[in-house]
N, C-alpha and C positions, 0 to 999 in steps of 0.2 A: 642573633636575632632571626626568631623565624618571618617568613612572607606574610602571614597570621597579623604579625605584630607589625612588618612594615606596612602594610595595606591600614592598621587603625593609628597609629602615631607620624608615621615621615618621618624617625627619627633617624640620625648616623652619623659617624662621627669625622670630621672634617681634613682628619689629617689620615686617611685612610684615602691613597690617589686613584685607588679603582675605584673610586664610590664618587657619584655623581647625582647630588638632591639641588633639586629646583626649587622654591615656593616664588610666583611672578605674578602680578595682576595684570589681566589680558593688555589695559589701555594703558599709555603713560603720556601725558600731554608735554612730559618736558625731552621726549623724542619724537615727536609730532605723530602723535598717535598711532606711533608703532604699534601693531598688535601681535601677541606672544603665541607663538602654535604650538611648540615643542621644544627639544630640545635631543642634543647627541652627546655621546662621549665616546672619541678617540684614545687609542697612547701617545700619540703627537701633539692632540693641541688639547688633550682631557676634556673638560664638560663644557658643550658651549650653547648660548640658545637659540633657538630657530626663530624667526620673526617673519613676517609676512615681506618684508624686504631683501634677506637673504637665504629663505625657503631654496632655493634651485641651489645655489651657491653650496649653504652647506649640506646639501643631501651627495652632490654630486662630487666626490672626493672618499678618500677611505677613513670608514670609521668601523666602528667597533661596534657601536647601538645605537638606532635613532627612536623616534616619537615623534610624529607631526600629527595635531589634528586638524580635520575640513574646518574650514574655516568658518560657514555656516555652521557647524556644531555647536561652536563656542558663542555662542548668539547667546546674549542672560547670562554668561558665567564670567564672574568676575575675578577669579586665581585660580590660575591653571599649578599642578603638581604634579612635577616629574621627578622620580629614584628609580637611578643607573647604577645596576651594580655590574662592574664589566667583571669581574671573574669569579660567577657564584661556586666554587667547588666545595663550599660545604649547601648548598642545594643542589649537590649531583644527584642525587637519588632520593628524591624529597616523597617521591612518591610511589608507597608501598604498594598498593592495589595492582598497578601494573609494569610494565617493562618500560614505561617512556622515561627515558635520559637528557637530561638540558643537555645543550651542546651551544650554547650562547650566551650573553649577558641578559640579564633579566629586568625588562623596564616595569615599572611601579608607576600608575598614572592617574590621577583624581583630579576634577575639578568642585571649586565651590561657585554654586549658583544661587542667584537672586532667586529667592523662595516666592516671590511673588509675580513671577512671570513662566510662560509656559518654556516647559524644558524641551529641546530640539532631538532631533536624534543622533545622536553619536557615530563620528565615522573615524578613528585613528589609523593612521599609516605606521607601519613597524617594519622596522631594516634593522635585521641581524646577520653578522659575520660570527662563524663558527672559530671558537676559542679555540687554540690549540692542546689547550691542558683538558679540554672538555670535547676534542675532537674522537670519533668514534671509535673505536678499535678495529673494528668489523670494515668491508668496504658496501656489500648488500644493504642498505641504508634506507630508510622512509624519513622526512624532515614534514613537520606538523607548527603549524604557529598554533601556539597554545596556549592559554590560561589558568592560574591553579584556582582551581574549585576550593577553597577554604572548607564550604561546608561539607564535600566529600574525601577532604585531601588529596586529590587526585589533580593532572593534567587531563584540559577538558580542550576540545577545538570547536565548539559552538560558539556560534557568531564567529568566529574568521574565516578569512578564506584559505583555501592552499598555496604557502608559499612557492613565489614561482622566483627561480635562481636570476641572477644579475651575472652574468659574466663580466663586463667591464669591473665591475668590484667586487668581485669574489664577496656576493654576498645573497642574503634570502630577502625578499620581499612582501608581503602582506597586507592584509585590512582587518580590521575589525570592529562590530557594531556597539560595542563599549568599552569600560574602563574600569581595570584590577591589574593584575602582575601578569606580565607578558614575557614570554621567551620558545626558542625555537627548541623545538623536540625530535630527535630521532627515535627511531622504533626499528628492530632487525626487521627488513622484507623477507616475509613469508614466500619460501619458494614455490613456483608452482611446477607442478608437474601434469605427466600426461595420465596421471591416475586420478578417476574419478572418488569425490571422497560421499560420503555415506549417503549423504540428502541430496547428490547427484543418481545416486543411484538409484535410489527410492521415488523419486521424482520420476526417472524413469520408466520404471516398473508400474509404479503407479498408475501412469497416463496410460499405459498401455493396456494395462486392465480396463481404463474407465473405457478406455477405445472399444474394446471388445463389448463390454460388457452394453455402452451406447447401440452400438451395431445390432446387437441382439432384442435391447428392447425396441427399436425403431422397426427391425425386422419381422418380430413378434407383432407387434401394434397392426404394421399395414396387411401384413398376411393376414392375421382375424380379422381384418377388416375387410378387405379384397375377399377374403373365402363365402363370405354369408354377402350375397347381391341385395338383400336388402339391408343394411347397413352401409349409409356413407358415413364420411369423415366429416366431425365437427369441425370449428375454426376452434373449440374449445377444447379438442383432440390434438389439433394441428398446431396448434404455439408451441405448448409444452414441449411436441418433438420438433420445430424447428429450432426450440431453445438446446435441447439437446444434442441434435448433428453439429450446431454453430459451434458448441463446445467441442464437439467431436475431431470439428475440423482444425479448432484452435490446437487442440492437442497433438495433431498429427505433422500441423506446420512450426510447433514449437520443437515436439522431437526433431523435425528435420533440421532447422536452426540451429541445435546444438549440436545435433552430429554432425553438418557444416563444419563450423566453428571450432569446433572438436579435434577433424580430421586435417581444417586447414592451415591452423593455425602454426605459422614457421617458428617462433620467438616470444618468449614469457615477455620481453619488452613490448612487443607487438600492440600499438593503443587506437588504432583506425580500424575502422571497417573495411571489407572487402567489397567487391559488387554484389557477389550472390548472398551473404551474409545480412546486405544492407535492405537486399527486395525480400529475403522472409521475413526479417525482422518489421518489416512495415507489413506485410501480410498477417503476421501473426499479430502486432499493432490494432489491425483491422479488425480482426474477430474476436480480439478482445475486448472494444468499444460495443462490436455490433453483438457480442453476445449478451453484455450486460442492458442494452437497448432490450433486448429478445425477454430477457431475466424479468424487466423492470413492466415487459408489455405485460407477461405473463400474471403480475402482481397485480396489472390496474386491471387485468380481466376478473382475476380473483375476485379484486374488491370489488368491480360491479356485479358480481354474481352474490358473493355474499353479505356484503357491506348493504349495497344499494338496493340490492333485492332485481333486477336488472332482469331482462333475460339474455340468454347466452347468445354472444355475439355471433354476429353470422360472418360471414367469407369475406365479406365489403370491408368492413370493419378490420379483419385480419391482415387483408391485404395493405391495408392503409398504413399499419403498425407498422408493418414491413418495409412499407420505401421509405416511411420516415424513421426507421431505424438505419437502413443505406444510407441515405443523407446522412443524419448525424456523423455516422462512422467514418464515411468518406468524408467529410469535409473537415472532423476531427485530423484523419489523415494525412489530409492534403496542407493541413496548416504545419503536420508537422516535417513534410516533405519539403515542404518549403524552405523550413528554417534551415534543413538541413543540408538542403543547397549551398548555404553560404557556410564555409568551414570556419569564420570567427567565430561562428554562433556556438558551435561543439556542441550540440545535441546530444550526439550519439557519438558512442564510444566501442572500442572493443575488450570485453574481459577476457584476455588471454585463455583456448581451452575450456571456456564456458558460454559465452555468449556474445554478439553483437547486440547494444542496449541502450538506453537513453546515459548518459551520464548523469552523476548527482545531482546537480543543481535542475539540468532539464524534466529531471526524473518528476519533480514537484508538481510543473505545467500540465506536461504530458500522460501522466497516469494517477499519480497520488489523488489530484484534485479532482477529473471528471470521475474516475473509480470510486472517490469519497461520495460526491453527488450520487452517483447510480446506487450506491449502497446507503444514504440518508435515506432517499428516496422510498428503496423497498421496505427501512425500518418501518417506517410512518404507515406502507401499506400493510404490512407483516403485524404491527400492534392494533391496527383498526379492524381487519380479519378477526385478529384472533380475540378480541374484545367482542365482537358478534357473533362468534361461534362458542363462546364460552359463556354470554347470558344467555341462547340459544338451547344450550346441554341445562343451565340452572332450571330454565324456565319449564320442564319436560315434565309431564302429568301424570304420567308411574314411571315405578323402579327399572321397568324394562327398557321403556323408551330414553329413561337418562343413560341407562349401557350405552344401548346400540348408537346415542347422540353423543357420548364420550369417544366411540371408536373412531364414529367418523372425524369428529374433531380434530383426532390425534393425526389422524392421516392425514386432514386437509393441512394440518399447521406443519407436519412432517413434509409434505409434499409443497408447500409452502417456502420453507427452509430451504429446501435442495433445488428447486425449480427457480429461486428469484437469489442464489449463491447466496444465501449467509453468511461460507463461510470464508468467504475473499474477503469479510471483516478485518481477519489479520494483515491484510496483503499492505494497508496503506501504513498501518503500525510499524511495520519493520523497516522502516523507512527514518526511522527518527529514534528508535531504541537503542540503548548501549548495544554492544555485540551479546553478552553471555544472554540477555531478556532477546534479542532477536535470533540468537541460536534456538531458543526453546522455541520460540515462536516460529521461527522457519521452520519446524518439525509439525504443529498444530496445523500449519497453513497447507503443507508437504500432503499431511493425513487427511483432510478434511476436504481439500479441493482436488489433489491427483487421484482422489479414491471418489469423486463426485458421480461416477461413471456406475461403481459398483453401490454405491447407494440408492442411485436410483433404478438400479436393477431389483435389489432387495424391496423397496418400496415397490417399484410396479408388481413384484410375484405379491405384496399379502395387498395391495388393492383389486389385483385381477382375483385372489383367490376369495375375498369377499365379494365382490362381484357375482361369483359363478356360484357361490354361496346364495346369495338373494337372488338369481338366477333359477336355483335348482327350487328353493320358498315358494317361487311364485308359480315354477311347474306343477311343484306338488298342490297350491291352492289352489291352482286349475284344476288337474286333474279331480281335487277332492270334491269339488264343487260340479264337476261332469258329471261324479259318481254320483255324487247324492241325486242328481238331476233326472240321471240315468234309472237310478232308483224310484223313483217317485213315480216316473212315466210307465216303467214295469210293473210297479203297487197298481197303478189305473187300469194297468191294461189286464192285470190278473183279474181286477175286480169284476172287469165289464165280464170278463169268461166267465166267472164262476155269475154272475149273474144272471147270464142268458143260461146256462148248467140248470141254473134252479128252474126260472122260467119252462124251460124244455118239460123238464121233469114233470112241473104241474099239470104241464098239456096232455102229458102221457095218463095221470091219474085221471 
């Protein structure tokens, strides 16, 4: 019988003593309303049930497999179903897609609920002891509370948490936010080593290009601007490259971070922060909040310039964006310095030889969710932009001026993209992707955001070079319009000569 088939019937057969099937209904009034939460099965005392009376009792003793659920859970469900299979060896290797191997008895769990009241949320408790016929070969080890995916055939660890060991019972312990077939999974640990692997490297490289290439257009920018005394700096000049140094600087204290991290790290076991690992990593924290503040300022100037029709902001204005972008960041900061103060919280973590970093679960708080905001945000600016710049181009009264209103388009929406980060689009994806879809994706994310540097380098050379383009247009309409001027004044003045010439003349006759 596959899990397929145990998950839709509860069938098994009774004289089979590794096999332990429940069907109970939560209440029973003739034990005074003992209520039913789970159930275990040992080789000592095989299958027995858990009830809210001796909940502690039987967990705390040796067993093989349990099932308990929160008791609030069971709130409207009137029969609870537990199948223990304590020695699945013909589901050792149930799952083809990847390398995960049960290495424990596999509980089976269902409840039936009153259709007519609202259903609670699901919280089960699961203690597995690793089989010995199913114990690993290997000692390098990874242990996963898992669920098989029927509709992908695979072992899935969404919705549980990471089994954390029991030493007094040589066993694994867990949670999980529903109910199918449950057992504990190893996986060989991938070694690590002190060799970086490809998208370290590239990440690398990358940044350090964008590095340069920042430097260069920031350096460009203020030199033509400092050169010509009469030209000052817009605030409208000014965002855009303090959006670009903040990245600049992000990138230079995340290289530093990893080669930290990199050089200091003693042990692949190694899962704490150090001190200096722990202050870049909240520096680089920083100007990752505060660049996307910078990004997002950048948009709402856009949209009043082109949206709202607005004029372009002055200094006051700039300046404003700026400490309430400080703010934000800092205070973002500070909430998560906080947490991290108290070490139950585990925030932050160390990945051996790569990074000091939020851990998974904090990872959601701390980056996923304000990064998803900052990036709704610019969508909304980015689609309302580029919706007025494209009835804009529609609405153009010859052929020529829809060109020239198409180029600019392209540029502001290009310039648009790169300036308000597009594409850290991926950045909160990878977060929640299987690995092989986040392999691809941590390459899209790699190219798109460690090369953001030379993007907008590319982008400022063909804006400056239209620029100096309609620059030279309007020299040459001057001049041409001098000339003709010039002309006209020279026709009068030829006239008046040749007309006092003739004048003369007559006097002479």
């Amino acid at each position: 019988m596959n899990i397929d088939k145990i998950n839709r019937t509860f069938k098994t057969n009774d004289s089979n003593d590794a096999v332990f099937f429940m069907v109970r209904p939560i209440s029973e009034a003739d034990h005074n309303e003992t209520i039913t939460l789970g159930a275990s099965f040992s080789t000592v005392n095989k299958g027995e049930i858990i009830t809210d009376n001796n909940k502690d009792k039987a967990v705390n003793k040796n067993l093989s497999a349990a099932a308990i659920i929160n008791k609030e859970s069971i709130v409207n469900v009137t029969f609870l179903k537990i199948f223990i299979i304590n020695e699945p060896v013909l589901y050792k290797n149930i799952d083809n897609h990847t390398n995960k191997t049960v290495a424990s008895s596999i509980i089976v769990a269902a409840v039936q609920r009153n259709k007519h009241q609202v259903h609670n949320t699901m919280d089960i408790s699961l203690f597995f002891q690793i089989i010995p016929e199913l114990s690993p070969n290997i000692t390098n080890v990874d242990y996963y509370c898992s669920f098989y995916d029927t509709n992908n055939s695979r072992w899935s660890e969404s919705g549980c948490t990471k089994p954390i060991y029991n030493d007094s019972w040589k066993r694994y312990e867990c949670n999980c936010s529903h109910l199918t077939s449950f057992a504990l999974i190893w996986l060989p640990r991938t070694p690590l080593t002190h060799h970086l692997n490809a998208q370290d490297i590239a990440s690398l490289v990358f940044q350090s290009v964008s590095i340069v290439c920042f430097i260069i257009v920031i350096s460009h920018v203020l030199f033509s601007r400092f050169q010509d005394p009469f030209m000052r700096l817009q605030a409208y000049d000014l965002l855009p490259l303090i959006s670009s140094a903040s990245t600049t600087i992000l990138f230079i204290f995340f290289i530093a971070l990893g080669m930290t991290v990199y050089t200091r790290t003693t042990s692949e076991e190694e899962t704490e922060c150090f001190l200096s690992s722990s202050v870049l990593m909240f520096f680089v924290y920083f100007f990752v909040i505060f660049m996307f503040c910078t990004k997002t300022s950048v948009g709402y100037f856009n949209y009043l310039r082109f949206v709202l029709l607005f004029p372009q902001p002055r200094a006051r204005k700039l300046v404003r964006m700026l400490i309430i972008s400080f703010f934000i960041s800092i205070t973002w900061v500070s909430f998560a310095v906080g947490f991290n103060s108290n070490p139950s919280y585990n925030i932050t973590q160390l990945y051996p030889y790569k990074l000091c970093w939020f851990s998974r679960p904090a990872l959601y708080y701390f980056l996923t969710i304000p990064v998803g905001i900052f990036i709704f945000v610019n969508i909304i600016l980015f689609i309302a932009i580029a919706y007025r710049i494209i009835n804009h181009v529609r609405y153009a009264t010859s052929r020529h001026q829809t060109f020239e209103r198409m180029k600019r388009c392209v540029l502001v929406l290009l310039s648009s993209c790169l300036t308000q980060g597009i594409g850290w689009l991926f950045g909160p994806v990878l977060s929640f992707v299987d690995p092989t879809a986040g392999e691809v994706l941590g390459w899209f994310f790699i190219v798109f955001n460690g090369l953001e540097g030379l993007w907008s380098l590319l982008l400022y050379m063909i804006i400056r070079s239209q620029h100096m383009d309609e620059r030279r247009r309007s020299i040459a309409a001057r001049d041409l319009s001098k000339s003709s001027s010039d002309t006209g004044i020279k026709r009068k003045k030829s006239q008046r000569t040749q007309n006092t010439s003739i004048s003369e003349t007559y006097d002479q006759f």
